[in-house]
N, CA and C atoms of all chains as a GROMACS GRO file, in nm:
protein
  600
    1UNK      N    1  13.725   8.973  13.325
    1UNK     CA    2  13.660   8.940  13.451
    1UNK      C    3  13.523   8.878  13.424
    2UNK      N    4  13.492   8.794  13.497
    2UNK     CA    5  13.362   8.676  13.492
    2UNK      C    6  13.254   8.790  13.553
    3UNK      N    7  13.136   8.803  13.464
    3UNK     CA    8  13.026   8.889  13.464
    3UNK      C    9  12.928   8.786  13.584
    4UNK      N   10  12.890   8.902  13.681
    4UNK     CA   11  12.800   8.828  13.768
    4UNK      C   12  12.705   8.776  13.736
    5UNK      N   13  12.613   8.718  13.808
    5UNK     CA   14  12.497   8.684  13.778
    5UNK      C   15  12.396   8.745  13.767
    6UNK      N   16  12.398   8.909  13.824
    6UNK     CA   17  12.292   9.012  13.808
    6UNK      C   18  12.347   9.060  13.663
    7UNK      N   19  12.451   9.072  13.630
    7UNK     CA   20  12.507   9.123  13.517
    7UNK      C   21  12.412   9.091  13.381
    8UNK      N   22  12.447   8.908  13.385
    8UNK     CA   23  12.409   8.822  13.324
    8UNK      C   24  12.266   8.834  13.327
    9UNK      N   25  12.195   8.826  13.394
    9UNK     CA   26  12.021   8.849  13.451
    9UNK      C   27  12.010   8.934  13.330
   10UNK      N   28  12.048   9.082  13.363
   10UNK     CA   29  12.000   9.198  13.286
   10UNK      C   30  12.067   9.203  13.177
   11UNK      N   31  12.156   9.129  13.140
   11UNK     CA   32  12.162   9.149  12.964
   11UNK      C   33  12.091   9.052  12.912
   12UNK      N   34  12.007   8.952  12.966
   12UNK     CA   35  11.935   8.858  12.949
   12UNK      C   36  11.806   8.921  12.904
   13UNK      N   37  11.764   9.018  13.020
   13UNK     CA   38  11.641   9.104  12.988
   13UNK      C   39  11.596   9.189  12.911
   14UNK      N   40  11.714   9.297  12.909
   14UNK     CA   41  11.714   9.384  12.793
   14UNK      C   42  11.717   9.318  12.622
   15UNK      N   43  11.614   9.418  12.586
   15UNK     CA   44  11.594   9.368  12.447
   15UNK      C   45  11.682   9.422  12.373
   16UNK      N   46  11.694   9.336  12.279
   16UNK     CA   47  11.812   9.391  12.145
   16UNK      C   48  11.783   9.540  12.076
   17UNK      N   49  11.671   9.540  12.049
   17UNK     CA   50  11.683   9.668  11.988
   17UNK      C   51  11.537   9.708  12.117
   18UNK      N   52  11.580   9.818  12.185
   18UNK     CA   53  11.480   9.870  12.291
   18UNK      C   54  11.396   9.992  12.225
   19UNK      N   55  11.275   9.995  12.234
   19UNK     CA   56  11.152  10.068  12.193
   19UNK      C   57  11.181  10.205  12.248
   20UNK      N   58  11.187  10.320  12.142
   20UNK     CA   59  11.225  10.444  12.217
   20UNK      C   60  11.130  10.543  12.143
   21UNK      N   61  11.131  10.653  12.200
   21UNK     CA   62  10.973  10.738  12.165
   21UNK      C   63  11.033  10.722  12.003
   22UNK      N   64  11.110  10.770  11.921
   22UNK     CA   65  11.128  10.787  11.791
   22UNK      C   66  11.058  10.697  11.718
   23UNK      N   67  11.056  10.520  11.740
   23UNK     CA   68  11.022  10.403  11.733
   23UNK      C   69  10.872  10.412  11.717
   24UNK      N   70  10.810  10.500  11.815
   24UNK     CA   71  10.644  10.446  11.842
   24UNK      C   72  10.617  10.593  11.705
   25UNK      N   73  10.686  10.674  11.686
   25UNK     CA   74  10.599  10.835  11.636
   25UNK      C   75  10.625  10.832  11.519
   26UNK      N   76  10.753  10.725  11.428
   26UNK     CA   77  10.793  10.764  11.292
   26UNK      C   78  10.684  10.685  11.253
   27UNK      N   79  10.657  10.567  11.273
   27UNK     CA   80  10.532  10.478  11.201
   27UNK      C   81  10.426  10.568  11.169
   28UNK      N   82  10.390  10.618  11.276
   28UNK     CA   83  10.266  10.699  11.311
   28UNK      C   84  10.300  10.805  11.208
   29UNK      N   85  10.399  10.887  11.214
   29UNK     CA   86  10.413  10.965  11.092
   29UNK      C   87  10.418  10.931  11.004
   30UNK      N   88  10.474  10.806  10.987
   30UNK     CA   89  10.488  10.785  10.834
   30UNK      C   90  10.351  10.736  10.782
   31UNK      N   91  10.268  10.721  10.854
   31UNK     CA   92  10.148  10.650  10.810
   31UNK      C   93  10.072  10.781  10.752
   32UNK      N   94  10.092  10.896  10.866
   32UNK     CA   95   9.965  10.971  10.838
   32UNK      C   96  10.026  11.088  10.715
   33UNK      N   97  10.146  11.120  10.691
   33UNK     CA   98  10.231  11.125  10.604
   33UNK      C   99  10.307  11.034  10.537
   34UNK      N  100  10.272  11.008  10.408
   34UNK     CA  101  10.377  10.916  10.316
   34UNK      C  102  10.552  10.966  10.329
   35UNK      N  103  10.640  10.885  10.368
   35UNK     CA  104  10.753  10.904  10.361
   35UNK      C  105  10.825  10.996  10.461
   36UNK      N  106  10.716  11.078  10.527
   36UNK     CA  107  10.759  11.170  10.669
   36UNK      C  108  10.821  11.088  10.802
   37UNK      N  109  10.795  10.905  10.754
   37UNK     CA  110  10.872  10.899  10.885
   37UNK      C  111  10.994  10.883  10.883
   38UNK      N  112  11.074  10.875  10.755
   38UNK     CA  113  11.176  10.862  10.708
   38UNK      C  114  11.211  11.020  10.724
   39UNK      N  115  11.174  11.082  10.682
   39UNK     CA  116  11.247  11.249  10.663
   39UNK      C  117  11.241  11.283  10.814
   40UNK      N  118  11.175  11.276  10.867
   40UNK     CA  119  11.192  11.276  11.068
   40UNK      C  120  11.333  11.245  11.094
   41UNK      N  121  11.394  11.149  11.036
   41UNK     CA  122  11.485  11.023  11.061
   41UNK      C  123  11.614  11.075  10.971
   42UNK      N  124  11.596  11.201  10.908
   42UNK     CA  125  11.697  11.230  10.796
   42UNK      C  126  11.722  11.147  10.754
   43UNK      N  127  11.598  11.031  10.669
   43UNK     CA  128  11.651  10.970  10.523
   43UNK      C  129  11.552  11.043  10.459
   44UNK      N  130  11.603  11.151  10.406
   44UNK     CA  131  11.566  11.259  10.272
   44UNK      C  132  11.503  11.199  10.176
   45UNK      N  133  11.610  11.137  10.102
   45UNK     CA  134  11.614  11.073   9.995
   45UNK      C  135  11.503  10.936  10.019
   46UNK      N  136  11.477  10.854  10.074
   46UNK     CA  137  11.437  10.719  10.097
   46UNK      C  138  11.264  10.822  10.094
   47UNK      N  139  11.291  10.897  10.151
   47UNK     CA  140  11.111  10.961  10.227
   47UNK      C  141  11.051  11.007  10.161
   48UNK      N  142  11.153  11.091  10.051
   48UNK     CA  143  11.108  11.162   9.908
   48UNK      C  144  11.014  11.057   9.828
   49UNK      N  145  11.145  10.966   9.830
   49UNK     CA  146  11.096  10.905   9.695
   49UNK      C  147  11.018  10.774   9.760
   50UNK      N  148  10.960  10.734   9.884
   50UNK     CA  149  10.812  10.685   9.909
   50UNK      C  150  10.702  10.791   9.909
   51UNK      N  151  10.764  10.903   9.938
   51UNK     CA  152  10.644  11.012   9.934
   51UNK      C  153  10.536  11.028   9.789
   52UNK      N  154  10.702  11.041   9.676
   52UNK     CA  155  10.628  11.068   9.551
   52UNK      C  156  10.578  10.966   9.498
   53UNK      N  157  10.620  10.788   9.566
   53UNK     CA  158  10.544  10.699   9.506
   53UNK      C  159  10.404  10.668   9.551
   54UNK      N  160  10.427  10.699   9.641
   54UNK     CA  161  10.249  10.655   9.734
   54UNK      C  162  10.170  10.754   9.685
   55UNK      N  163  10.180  10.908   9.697
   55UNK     CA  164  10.151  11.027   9.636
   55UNK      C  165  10.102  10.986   9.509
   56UNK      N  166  10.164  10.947   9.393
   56UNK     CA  167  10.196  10.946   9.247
   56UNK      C  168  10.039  10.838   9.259
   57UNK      N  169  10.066  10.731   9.328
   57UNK     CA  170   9.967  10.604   9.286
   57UNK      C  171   9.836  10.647   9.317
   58UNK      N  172   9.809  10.761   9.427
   58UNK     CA  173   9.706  10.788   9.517
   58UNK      C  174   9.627  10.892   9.394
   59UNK      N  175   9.690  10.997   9.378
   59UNK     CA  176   9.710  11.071   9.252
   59UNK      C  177   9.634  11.011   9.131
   60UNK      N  178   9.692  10.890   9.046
   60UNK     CA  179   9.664  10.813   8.939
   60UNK      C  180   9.510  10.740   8.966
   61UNK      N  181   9.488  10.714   9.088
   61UNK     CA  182   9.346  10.667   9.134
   61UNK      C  183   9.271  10.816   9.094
   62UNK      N  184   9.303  10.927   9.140
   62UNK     CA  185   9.177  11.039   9.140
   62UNK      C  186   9.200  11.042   8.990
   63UNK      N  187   9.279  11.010   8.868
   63UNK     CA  188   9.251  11.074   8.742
   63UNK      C  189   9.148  10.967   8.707
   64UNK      N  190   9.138  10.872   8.737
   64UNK     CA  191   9.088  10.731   8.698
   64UNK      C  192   8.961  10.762   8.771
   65UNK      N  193   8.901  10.811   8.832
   65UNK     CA  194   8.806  10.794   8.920
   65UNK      C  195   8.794  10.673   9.008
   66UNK      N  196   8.885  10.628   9.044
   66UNK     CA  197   8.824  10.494   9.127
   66UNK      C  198   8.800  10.513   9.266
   67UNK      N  199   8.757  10.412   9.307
   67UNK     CA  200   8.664  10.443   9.442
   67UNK      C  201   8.724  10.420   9.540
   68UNK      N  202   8.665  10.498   9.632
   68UNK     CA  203   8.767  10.482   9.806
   68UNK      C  204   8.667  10.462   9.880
   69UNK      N  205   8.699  10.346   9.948
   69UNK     CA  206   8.618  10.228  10.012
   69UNK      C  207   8.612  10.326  10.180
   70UNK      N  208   8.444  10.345  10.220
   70UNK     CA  209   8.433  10.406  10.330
   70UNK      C  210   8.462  10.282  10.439
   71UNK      N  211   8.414  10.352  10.579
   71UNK     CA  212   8.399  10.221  10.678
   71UNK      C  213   8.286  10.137  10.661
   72UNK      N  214   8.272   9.982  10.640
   72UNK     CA  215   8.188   9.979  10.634
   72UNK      C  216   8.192   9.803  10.726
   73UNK      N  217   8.073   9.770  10.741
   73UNK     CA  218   8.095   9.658  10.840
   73UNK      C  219   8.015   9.560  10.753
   74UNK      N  220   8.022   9.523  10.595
   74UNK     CA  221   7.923   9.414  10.528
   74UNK      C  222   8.044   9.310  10.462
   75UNK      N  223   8.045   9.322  10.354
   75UNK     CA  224   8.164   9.234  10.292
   75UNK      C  225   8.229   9.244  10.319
   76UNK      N  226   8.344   9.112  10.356
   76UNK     CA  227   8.460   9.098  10.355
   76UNK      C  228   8.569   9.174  10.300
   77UNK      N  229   8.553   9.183  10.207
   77UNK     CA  230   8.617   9.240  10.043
   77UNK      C  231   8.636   9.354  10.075
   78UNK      N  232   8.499   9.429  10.090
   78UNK     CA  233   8.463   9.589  10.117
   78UNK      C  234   8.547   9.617  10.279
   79UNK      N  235   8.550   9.530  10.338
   79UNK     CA  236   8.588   9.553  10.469
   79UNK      C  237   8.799   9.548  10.506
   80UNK      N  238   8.823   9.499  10.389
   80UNK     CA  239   8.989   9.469  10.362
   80UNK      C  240   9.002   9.617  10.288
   81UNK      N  241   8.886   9.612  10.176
   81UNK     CA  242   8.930   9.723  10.076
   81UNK      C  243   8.966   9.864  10.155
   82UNK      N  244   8.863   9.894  10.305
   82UNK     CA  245   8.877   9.964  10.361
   82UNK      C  246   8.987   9.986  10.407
   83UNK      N  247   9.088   9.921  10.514
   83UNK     CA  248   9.175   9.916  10.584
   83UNK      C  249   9.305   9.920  10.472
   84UNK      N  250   9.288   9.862  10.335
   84UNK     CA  251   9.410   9.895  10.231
   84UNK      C  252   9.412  10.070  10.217
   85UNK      N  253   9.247  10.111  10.166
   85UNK     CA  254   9.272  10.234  10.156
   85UNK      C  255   9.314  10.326  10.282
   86UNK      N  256   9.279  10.300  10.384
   86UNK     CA  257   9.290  10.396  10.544
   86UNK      C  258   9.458  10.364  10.510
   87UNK      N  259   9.570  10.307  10.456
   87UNK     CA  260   9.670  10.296  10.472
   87UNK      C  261   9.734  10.423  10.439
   88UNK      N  262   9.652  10.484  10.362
   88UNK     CA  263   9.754  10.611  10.254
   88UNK      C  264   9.739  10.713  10.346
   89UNK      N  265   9.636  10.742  10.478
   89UNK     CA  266   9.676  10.856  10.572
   89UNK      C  267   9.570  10.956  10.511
   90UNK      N  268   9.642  11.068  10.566
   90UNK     CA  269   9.616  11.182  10.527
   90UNK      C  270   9.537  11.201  10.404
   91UNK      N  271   9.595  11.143  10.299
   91UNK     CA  272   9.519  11.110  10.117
   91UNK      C  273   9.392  11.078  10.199
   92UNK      N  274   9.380  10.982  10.256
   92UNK     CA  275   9.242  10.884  10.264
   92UNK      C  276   9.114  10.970  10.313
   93UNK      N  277   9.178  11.059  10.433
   93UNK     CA  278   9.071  11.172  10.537
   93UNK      C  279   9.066  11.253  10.346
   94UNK      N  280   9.168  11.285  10.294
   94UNK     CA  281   9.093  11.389  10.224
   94UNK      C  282   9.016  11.398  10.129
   95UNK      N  283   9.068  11.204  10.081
   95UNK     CA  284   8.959  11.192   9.998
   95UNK      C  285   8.802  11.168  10.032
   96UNK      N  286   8.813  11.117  10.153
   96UNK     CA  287   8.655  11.116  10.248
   96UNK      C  288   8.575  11.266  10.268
   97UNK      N  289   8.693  11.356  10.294
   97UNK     CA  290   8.667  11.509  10.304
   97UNK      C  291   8.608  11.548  10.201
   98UNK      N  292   8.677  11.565  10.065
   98UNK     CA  293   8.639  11.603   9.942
   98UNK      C  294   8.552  11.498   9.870
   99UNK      N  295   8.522  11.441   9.914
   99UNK     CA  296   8.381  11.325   9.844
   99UNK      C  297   8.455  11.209   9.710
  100UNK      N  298   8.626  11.254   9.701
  100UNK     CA  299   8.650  11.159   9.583
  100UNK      C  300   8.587  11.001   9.580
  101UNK      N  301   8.626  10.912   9.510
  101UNK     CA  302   8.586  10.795   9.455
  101UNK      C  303   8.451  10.793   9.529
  102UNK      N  304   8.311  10.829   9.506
  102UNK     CA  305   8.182  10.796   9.572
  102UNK      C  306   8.069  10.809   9.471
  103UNK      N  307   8.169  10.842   9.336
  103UNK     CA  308   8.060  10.792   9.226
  103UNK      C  309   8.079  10.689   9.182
  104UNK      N  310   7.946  10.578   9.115
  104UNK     CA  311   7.926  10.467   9.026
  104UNK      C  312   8.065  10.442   8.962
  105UNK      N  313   8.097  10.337   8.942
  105UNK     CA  314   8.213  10.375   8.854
  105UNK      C  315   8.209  10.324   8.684
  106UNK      N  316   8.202  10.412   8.609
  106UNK     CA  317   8.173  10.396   8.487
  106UNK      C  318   8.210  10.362   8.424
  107UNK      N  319   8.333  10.310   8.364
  107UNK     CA  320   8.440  10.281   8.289
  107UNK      C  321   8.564  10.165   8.348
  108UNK      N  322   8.618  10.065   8.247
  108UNK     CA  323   8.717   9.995   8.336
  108UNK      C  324   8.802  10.056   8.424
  109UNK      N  325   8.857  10.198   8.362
  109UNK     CA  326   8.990  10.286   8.423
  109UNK      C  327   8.936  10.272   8.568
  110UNK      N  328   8.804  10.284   8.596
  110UNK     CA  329   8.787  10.339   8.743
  110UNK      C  330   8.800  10.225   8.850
  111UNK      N  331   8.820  10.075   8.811
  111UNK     CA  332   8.858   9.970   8.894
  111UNK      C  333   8.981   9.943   8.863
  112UNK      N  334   9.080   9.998   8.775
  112UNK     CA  335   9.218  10.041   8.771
  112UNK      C  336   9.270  10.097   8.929
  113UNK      N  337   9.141  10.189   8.889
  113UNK     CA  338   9.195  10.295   9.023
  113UNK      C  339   9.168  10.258   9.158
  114UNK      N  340   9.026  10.224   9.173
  114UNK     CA  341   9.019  10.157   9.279
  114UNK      C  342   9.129  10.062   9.360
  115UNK      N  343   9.192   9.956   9.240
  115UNK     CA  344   9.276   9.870   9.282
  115UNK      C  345   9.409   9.958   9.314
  116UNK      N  346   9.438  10.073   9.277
  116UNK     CA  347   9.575  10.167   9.301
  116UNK      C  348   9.539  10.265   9.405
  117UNK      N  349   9.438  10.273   9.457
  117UNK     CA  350   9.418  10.330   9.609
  117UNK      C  351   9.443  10.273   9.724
  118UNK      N  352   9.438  10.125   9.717
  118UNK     CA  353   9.438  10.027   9.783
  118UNK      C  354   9.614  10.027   9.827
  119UNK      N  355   9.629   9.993   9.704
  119UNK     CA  356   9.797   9.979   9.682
  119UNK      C  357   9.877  10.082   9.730
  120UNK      N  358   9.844  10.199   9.689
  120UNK     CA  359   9.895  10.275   9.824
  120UNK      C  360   9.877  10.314   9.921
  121UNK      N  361   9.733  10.242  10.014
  121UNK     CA  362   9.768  10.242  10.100
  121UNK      C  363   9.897  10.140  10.186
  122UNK      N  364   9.889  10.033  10.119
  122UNK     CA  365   9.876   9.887  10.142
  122UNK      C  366  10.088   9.953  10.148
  123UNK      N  367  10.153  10.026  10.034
  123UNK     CA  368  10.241  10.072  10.022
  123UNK      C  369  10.301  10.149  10.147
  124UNK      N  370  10.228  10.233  10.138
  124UNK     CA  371  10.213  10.325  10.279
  124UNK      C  372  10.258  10.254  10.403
  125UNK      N  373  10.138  10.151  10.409
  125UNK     CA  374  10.208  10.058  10.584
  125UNK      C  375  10.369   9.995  10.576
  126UNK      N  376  10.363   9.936  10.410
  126UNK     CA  377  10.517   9.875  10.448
  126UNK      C  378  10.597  10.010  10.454
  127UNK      N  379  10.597  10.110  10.415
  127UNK     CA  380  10.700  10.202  10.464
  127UNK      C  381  10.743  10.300  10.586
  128UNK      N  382  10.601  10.251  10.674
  128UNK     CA  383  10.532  10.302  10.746
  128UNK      C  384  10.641  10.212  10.890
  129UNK      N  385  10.601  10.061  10.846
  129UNK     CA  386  10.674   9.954  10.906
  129UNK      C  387  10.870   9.989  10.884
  130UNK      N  388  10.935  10.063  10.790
  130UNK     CA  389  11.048  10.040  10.693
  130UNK      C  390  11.093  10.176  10.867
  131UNK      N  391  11.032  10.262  10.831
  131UNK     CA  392  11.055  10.358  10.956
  131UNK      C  393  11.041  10.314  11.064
  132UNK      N  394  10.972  10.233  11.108
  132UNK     CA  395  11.000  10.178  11.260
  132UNK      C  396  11.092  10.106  11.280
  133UNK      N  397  11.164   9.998  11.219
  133UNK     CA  398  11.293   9.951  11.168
  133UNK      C  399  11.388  10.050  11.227
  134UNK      N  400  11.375  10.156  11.101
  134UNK     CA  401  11.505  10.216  11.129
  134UNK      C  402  11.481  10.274  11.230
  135UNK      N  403  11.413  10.336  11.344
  135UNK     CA  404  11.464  10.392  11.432
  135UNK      C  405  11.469  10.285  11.525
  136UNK      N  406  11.410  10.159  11.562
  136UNK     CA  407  11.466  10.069  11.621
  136UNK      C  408  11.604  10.047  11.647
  137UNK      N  409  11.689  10.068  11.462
  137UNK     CA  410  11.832  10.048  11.495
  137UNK      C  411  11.809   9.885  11.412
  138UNK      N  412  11.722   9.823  11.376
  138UNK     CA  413  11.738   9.684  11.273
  138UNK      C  414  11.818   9.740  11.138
  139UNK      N  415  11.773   9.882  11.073
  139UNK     CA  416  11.787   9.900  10.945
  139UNK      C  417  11.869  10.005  10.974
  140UNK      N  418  12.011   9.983  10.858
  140UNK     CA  419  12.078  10.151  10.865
  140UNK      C  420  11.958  10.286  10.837
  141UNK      N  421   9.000  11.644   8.726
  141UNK     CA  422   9.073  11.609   8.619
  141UNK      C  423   9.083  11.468   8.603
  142UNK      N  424   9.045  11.381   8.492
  142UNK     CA  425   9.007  11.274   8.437
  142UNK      C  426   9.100  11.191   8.353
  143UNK      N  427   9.165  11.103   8.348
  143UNK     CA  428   9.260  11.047   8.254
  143UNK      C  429   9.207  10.916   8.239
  144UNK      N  430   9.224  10.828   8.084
  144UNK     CA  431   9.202  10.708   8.108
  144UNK      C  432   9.347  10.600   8.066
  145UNK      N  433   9.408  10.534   8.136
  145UNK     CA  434   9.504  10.487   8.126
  145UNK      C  435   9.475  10.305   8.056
  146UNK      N  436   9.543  10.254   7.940
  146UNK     CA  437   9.587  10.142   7.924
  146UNK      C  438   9.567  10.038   8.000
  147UNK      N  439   9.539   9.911   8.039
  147UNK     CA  440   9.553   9.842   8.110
  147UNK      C  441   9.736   9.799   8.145
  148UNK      N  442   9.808   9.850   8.041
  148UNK     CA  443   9.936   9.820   8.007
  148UNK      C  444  10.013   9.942   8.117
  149UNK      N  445   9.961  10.054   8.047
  149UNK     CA  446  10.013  10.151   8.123
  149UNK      C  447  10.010  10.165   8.268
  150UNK      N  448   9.859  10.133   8.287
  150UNK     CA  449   9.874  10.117   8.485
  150UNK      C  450   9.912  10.003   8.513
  151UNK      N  451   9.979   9.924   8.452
  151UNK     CA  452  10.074   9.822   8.492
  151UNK      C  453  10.187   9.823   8.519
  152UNK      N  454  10.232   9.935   8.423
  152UNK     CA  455  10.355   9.988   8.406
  152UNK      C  456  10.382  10.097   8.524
  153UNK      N  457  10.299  10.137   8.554
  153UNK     CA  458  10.321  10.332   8.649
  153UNK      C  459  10.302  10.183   8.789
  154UNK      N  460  10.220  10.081   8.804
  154UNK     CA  461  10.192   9.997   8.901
  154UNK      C  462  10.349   9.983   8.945
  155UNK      N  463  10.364   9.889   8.883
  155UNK     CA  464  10.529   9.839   8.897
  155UNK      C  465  10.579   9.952   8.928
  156UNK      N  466  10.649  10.067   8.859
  156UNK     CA  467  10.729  10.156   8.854
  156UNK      C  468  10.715  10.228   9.024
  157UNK      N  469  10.605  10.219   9.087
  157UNK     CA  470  10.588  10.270   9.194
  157UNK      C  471  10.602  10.209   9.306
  158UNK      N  472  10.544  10.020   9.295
  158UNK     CA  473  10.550   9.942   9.388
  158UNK      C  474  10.709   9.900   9.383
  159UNK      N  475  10.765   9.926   9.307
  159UNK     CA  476  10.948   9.836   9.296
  159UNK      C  477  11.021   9.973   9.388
  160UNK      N  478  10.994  10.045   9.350
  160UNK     CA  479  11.027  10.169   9.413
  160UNK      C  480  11.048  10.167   9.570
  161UNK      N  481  10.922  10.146   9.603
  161UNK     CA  482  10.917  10.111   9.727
  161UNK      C  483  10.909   9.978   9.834
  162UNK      N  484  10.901   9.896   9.696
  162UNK     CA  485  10.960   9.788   9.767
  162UNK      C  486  11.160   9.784   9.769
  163UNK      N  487  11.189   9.806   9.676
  163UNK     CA  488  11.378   9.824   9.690
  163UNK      C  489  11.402   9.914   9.820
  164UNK      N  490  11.306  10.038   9.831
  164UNK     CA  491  11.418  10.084   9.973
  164UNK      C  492  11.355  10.035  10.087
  165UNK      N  493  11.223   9.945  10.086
  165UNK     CA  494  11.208   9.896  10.239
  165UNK      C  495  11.231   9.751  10.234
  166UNK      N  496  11.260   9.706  10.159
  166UNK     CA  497  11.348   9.570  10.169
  166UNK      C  498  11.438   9.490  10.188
  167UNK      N  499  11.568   9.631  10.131
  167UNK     CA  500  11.690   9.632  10.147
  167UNK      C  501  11.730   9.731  10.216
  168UNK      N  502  11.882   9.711  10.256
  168UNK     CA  503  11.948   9.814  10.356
  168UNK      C  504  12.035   9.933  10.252
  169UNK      N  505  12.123   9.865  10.176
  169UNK     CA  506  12.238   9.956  10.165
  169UNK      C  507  12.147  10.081   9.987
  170UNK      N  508  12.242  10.114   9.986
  170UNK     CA  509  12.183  10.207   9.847
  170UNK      C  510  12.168  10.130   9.731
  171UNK      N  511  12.264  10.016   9.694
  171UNK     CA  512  12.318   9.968   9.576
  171UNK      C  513  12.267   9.849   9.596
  172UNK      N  514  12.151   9.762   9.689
  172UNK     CA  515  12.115   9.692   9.736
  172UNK      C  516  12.016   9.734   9.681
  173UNK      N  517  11.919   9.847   9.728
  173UNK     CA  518  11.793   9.892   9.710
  173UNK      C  519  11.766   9.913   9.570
  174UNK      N  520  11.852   9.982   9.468
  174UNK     CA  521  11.849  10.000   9.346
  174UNK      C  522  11.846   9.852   9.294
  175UNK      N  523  11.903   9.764   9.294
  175UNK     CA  524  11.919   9.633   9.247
  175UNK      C  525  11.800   9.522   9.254
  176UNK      N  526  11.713   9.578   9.374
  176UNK     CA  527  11.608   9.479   9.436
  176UNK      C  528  11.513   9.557   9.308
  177UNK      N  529  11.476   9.696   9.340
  177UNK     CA  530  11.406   9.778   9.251
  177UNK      C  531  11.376   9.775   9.110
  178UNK      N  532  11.510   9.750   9.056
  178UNK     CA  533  11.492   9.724   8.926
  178UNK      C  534  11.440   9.596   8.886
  179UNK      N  535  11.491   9.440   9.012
  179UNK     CA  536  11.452   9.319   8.988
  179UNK      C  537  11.294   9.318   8.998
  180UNK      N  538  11.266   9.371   9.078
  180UNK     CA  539  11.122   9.403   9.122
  180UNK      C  540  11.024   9.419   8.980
  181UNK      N  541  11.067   9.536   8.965
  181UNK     CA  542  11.029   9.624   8.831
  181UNK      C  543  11.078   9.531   8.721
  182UNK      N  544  11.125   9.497   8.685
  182UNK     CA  545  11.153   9.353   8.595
  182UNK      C  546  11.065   9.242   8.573
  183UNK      N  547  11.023   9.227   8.672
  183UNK     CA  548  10.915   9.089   8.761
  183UNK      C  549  10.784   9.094   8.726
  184UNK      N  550  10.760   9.257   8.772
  184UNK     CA  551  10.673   9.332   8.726
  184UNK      C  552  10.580   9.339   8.599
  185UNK      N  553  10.696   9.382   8.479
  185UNK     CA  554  10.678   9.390   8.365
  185UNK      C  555  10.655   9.273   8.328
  186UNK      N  556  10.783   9.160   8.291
  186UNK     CA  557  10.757   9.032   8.272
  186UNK      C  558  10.644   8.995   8.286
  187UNK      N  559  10.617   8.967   8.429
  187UNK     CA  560  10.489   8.932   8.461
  187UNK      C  561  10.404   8.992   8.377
  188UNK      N  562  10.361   9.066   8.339
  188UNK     CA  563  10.241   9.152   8.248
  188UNK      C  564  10.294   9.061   8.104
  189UNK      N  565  10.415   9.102   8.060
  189UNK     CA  566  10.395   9.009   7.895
  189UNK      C  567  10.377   8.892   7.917
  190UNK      N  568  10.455   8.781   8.034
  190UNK     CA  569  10.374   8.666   8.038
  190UNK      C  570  10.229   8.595   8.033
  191UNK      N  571  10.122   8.691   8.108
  191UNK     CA  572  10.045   8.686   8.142
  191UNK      C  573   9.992   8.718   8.013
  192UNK      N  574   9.984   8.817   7.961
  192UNK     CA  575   9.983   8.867   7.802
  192UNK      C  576   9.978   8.725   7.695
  193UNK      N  577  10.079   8.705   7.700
  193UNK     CA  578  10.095   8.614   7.635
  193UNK      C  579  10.024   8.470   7.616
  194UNK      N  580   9.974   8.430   7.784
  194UNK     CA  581   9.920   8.327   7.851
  194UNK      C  582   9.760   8.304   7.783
  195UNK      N  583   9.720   8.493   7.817
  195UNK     CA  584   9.549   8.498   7.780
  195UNK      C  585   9.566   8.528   7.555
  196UNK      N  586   9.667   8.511   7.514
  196UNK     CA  587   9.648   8.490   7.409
  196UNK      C  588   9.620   8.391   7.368
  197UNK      N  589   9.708   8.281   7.401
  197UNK     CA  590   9.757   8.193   7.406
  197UNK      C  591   9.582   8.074   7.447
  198UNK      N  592   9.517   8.128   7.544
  198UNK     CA  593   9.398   8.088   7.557
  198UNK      C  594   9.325   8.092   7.488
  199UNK      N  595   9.304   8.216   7.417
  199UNK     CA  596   9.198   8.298   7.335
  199UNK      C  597   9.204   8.196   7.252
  200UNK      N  598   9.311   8.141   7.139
  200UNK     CA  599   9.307   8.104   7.046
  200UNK      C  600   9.261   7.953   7.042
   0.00000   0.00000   0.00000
């Protein structure tokens, strides 16, 4: 049977994959937890093992001493570096909490690290993004 | 607690972590994700002996 024209209207309107609370809260979890927006989502396995990688890299920055870029409103550089590190969540408040990376940094290792704080945050958002996907319904 | 790592080595734990997570948010299926991961991590490494190789290759 030939679909009306209101039919037609509203499958016109409706979006392909429609925004549902799961959609707006796994990002958000997964951001402020590494890999929690996936384990929300029962992918165990996928959440684990972004957990222990973002974890692991965030981790490898505090043995290194490298620095975690506060808020700051001057350089460019300093001002990206920020928003890479705010990516890792939770890590980031605690490293602001506990005073990590806010000494000089003395040694090459510690711009090793610097650059691997960044990275997971920077890690963090794409998986952060990988969970909004899937509860969208884009990604199995 | 303090460690000082290689430039080689945090290249290596680099990769090993970013392929990781780039294979399962890149790809869909399991055998997809493992495959991207390892290419990743491949790319990775390479990249480091190339580059290796490149600033020798200058030096001299």
């Amino acid at each position: 049977m030939a679909k009306t024209s209101t039919e037609k209207a509203a499958n016109a309107a409706a979006p392909e994959y429609p925004l549902t609370t799961i959609a707006i809260v796994a990002p958000i979890v997964g951001w402020l937890i590494p890999g929690a927006g996936h384990i929300i989502q029962k992918r165990y396995v996928r959440g684990l093992l972004l957990m222990i990688s973002v974890v692991a890299v965030f981790l490898i920055r505090k043995g290194m001493n490298g620095r975690v870029y506060g808020p700051n409103g001057g350089d460019i550089l300093e001002m990206l570096g920020f928003v890479g590190d705010l990516g890792s969540g939770v890590l980031y408040f605690l490293a602001m909490i506990m005073g990590w990376g806010q000494a000089a940094a003395a040694h090459a290792s510690a711009d090793y690290g610097k650059t691997f704080v960044i990275v997971a945050g920077l890690l963090n958002f794409i998986a952060a993004a990988d969970a909004h996907h899937i509860a969208l319904g884009k990604k199995p | 607690m303090t460690f000082t790592l290689s430039h080689f080595s945090a290249a290596v734990l680099f990769a090993l972590f970013a392929s990781t997570v780039f294979g399962i948010t890149q790809r869909n299926t399991t055998r997809e994700q493992v495959r991207y991961g390892l290419y990743c991590f491949a790319l990775f490494v390479g990249g480091v002996f190339a580059a290796g190789w490149v600033m020798w290759l200058l030096r001299r």
